[in-house]
N, C-alpha and C positions, 0 to 999 in steps of 0.2 A: 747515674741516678736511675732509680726503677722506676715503676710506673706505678702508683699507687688506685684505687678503685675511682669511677668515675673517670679516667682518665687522666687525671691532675699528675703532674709527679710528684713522688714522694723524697722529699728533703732529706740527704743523706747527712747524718750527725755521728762525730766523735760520742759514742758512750762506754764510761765506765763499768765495767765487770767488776767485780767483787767478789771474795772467797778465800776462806781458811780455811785450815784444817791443823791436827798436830800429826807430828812422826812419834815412832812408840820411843825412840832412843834416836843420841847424836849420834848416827851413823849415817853413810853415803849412803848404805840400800832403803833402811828406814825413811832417809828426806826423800831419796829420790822417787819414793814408791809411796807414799803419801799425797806429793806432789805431781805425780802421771794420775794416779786415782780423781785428786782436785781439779784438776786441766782436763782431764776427759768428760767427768763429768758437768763442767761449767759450761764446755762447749757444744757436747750433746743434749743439754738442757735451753742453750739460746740457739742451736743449731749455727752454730759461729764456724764460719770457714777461713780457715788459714789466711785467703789472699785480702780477709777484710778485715785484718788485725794489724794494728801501728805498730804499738809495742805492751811489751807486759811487766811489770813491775813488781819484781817478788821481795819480801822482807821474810824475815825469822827472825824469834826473839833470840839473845845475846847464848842461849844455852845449845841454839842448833849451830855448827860452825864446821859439819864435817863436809861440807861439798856445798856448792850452788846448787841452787834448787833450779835454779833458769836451763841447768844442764837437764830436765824432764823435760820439757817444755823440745830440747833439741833433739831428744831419745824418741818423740812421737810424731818425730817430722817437722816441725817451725824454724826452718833454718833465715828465714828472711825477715822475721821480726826481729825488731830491735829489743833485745832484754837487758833487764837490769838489775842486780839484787842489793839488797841494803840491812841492816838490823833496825828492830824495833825499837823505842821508844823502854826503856825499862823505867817497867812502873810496877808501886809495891804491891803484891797481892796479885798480878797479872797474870795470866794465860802463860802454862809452862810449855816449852816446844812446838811454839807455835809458827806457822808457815802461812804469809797472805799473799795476796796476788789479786793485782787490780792489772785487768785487761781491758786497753784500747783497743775499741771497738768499732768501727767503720757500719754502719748499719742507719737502716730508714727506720726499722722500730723505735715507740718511744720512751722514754725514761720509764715509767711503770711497764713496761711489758720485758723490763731486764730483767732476769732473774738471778739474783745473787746465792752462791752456794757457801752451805758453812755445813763442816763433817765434823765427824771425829767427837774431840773436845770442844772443838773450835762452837759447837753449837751454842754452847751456852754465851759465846759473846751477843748473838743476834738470836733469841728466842722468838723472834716474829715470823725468821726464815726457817720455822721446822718444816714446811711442806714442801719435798722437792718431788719428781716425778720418780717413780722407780725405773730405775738401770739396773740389770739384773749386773751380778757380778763376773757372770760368765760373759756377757760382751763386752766389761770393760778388760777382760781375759784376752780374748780373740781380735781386741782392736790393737793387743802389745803384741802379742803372741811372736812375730815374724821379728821383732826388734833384737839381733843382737846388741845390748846390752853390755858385755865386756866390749865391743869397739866405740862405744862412745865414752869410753871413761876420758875425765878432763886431765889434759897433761898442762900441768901449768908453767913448764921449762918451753914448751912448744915444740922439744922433740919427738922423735918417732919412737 
């Protein structure tokens, strides 16, 4: 627990993260690169540190299906959360290629002081979250930059 002002300490609670966004097409680079963009910026927006995340929960709707998206999330270092991916909900009329992700959150902040990110297309689900802080796009650049990228493709035989 931290120490909140006054002295008191401040009550560490499980909170929900929230955020979508779309890929431009069903491809591994399109999810994958949609999905580092949404996770970077979710996390540089609550200032979320890795060792205070449970697990993250990704979904896409039934049109994205070329790779895990949870596989970003291992490409910019979160090897010890627990991830999970699943499909959405198909509903008529719905958000096409769309990617969400609800992050457990270990933190003393409280429920209004989360802030949920929605990019892309994905805006138009949550019109109320158009204000997010500016992240220039060069240091969501320079926080990948070092990742080889071809070592972390998912081998789903488990071979080498």
């Amino acid at each position: 627990m931290n120490q909140a002002q006054g002295g008191k300490r401040a009550l560490m609670r499980c909170r929900g993260v929230r955020g979508a966004t779309t890929a431009d097409e069903n491809s591994p680079q399109a999810i994958l690169e949609a999905t580092r963009e949404l996770l970077y910026i979710m996390l540089r927006a609550n200032q979320i540190e890795a060792e205070d995340v449970a697990s993250i929960y990704f979904t896409t709707t039934e049109d994205l299906n070329a790779t895990y998206p949870a596989l970003a999330a291992r490409q910019l270092g979160w090897y010890d959360a627990a991830l999970m991916c699943g499909h959405e909900m198909q509903v008529p009329g719905g958000l096409e290629k769309c990617i969400r992700v609800m992050i457990h959150w270990n933190t003393t902040r409280s429920s209004k002081e989360v802030m949920h990110v929605y990019l892309r297309n994905a805006r138009q689900l949550r019109p109320d979250r158009k204000s997010l802080p500016e992240i220039p796009l060069e240091e969501i650049a320079a926080a990948v930059q070092n990742i080889d990228f071809n070592t972390l493709k998912f081998n789903p035989d488990g071979s080498s």
